[in-house]
C-alpha positions as CSV (number, residue, x, y, z in Angstrom):
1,X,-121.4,9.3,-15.6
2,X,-120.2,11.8,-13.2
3,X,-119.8,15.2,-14.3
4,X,-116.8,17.3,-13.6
5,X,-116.5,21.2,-13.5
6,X,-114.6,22.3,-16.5
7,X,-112.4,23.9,-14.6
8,X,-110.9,21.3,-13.0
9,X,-110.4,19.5,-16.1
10,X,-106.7,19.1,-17.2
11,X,-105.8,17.7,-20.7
12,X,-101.8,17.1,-20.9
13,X,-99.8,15.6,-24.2
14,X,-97.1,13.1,-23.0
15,X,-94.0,13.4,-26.5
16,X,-90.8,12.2,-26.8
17,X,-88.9,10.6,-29.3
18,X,-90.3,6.5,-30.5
19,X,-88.9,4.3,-27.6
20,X,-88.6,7.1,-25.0
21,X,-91.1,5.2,-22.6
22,X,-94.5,7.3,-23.4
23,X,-97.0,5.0,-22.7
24,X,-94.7,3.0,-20.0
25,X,-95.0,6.5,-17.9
26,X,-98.8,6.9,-19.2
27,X,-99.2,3.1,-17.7
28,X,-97.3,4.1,-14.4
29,X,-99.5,7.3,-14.0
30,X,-102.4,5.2,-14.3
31,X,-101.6,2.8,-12.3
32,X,-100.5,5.1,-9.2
33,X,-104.3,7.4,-9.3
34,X,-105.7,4.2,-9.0
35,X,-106.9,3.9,-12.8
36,X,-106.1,0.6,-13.2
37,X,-105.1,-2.4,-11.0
38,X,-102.3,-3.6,-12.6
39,X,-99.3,-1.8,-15.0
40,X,-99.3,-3.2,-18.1
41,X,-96.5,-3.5,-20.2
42,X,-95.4,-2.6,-24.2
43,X,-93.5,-5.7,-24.3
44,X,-96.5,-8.1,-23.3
45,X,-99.1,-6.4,-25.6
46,X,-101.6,-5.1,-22.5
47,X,-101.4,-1.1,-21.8
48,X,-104.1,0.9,-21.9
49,X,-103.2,3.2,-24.9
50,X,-101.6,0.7,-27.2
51,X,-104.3,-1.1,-28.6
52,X,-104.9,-1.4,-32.0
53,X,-103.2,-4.8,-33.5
54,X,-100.4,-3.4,-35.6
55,X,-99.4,-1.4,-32.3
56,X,-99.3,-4.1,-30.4
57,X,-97.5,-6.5,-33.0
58,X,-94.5,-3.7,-33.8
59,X,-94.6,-2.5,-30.0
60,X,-94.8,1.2,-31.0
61,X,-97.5,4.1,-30.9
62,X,-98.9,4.8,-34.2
63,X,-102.1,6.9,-33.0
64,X,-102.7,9.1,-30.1
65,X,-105.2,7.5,-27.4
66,X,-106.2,8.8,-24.4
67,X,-106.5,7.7,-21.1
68,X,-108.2,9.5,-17.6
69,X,-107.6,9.6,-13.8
70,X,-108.6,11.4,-11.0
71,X,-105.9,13.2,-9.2
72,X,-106.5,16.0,-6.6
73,X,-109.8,16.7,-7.4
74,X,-109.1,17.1,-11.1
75,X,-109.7,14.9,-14.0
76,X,-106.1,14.3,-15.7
77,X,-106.8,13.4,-19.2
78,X,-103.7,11.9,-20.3
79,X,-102.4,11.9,-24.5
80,X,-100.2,9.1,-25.1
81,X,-98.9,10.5,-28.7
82,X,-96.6,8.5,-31.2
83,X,-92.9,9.5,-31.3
84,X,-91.8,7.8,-34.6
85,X,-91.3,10.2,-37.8
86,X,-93.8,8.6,-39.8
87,X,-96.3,9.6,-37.1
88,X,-95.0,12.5,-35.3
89,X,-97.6,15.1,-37.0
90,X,-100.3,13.2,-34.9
91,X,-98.2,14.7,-31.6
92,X,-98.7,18.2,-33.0
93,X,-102.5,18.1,-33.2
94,X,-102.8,16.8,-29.8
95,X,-100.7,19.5,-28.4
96,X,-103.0,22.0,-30.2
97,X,-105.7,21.1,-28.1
98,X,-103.7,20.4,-24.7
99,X,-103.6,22.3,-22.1
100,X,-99.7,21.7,-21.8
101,X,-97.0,19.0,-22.8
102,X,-94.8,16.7,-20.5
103,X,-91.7,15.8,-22.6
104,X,-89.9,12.8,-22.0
105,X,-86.4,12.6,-22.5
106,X,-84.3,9.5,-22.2
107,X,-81.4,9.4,-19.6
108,X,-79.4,7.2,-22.1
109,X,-79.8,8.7,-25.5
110,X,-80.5,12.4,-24.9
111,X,-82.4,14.4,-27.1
112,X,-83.1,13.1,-30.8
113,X,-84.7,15.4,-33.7
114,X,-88.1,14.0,-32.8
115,X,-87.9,15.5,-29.6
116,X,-86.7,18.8,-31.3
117,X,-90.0,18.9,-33.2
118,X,-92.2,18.1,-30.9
119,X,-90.0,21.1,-28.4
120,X,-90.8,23.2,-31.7
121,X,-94.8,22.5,-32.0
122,X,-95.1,23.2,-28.1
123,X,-93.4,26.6,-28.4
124,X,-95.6,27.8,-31.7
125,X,-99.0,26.8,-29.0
126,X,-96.8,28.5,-26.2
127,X,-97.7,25.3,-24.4
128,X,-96.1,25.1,-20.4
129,X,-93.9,22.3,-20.3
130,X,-92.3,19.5,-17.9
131,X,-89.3,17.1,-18.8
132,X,-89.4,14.4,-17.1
133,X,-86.2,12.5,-17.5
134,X,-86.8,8.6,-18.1
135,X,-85.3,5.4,-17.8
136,X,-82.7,6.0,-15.0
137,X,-82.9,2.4,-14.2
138,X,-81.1,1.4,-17.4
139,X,-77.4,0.6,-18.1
140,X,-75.6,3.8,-19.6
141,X,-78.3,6.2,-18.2
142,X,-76.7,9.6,-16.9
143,X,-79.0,11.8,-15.9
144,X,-76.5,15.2,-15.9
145,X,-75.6,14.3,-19.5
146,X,-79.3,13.9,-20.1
147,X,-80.1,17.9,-18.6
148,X,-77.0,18.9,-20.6
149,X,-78.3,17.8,-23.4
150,X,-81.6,19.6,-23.4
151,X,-80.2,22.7,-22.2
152,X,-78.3,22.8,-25.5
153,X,-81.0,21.4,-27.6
154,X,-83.7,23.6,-26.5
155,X,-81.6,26.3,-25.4
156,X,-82.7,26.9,-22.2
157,X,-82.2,26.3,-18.5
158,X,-83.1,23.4,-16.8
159,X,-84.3,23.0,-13.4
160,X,-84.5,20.1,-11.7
161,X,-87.2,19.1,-9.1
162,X,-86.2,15.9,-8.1
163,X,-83.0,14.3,-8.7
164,X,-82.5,10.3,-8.6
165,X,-80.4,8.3,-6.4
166,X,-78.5,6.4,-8.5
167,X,-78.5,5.4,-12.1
168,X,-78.7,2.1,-13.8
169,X,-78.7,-0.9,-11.7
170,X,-77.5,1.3,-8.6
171,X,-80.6,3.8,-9.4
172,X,-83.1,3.7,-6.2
173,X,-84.8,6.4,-6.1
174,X,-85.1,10.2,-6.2
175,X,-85.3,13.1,-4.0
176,X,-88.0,15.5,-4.1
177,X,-86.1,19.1,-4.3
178,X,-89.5,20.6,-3.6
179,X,-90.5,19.0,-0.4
180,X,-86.7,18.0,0.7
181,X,-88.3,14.1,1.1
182,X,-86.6,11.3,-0.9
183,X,-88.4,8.5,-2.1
184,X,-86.6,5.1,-2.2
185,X,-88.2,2.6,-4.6
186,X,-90.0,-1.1,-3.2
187,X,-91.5,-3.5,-5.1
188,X,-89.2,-3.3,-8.4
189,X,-90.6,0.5,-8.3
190,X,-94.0,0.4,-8.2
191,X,-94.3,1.3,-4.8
192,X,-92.6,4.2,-3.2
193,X,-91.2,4.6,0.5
194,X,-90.7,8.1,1.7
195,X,-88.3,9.3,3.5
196,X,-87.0,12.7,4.5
């Protein structure tokens, strides 16, 4: 077992709501550092974090798991938390121990009162945060609605560091504000092309 300086060590909570696409984006993270070989998939029963029968069976999270990768020299360990009410206090004590939170919000139904908690548990650990704004690919999505939305949820101002190309079955990519490169989507999205 190889040992890693501490710190370069990075322990992150992925929350959002139940059904927001947690350990889809977990699976997609894990897949791109090279973690795993193939993405599996909530539907068909196979990711990494989602493994305990009942999880499987009713396709949610119901206990935190974690997951690793190596990604620019650091070690990324990775919470996938559970986004359902019933479970949601188990997304608090993971972001006691995190180092920061990456909240996912959904590009079709906004912000729910999950997400408001879990906002609320990473402000009393005064935890950084990203939002990462998910399933542009769907019908409906609307990803200006979606920033509007937080803004007024979380009172606060949002600023974007990519924006997509597209939304719903027109959504091919994004553009990386940062860098000024925009990355059109192969493959059914698992592989990116840049361009710039």
């Amino acid at each position: 077992m190889a040992k890693h300086d501490v710190s370069m060590i990075r322990n992150f909570s992925i929350v959002a709501h139940g059904g927001a696409g947690k350990t889809s984006l977990v699976e997609a993270i894990l897949y791109s550092a090279g973690a795993i070989d193939r993405m599996g998939s909530v539907e068909a029963g196979n990711t990494v974090t989602d493994f305990d029968p009942e999880e499987i069976e009713r396709k949610i999270t119901i206990s935190s798991a974690v997951a690793y990768c190596d990604w620019n020299a650091c070690r990324m360990n990775i919470i996938d938390t559970p986004g359902f009410i019933n479970f949601i206090e188990d997304a608090r004590g993971c972001l006691r121990v995190s180092d920061g939170a990456l909240i996912i919000v959904s590009a079709i139904s906004g912000v729910k009162a999950e997400t408001e908690k879990i906002w609320k548990y990473a402000c009393e650990f005064e935890l950084p945060r990203i939002i990462f704004i998910n399933k542009m690919d769907r019908e409906n999505a609307d990803f200006t609605r979606a920033i509007s939305d937080l803004e007024k949820s979380f009172e606060t101002e949002a600023i974007a560091l990519n924006i997509p190309m597209g939304e719903g079955a027109s959504f091919e990519g994004i553009v990386d504000i940062v860098r000024m490169k925009a990355y059109r989507f192969e493959d059914g999205g698992t592989k990116g092309d840049k361009r710039g």
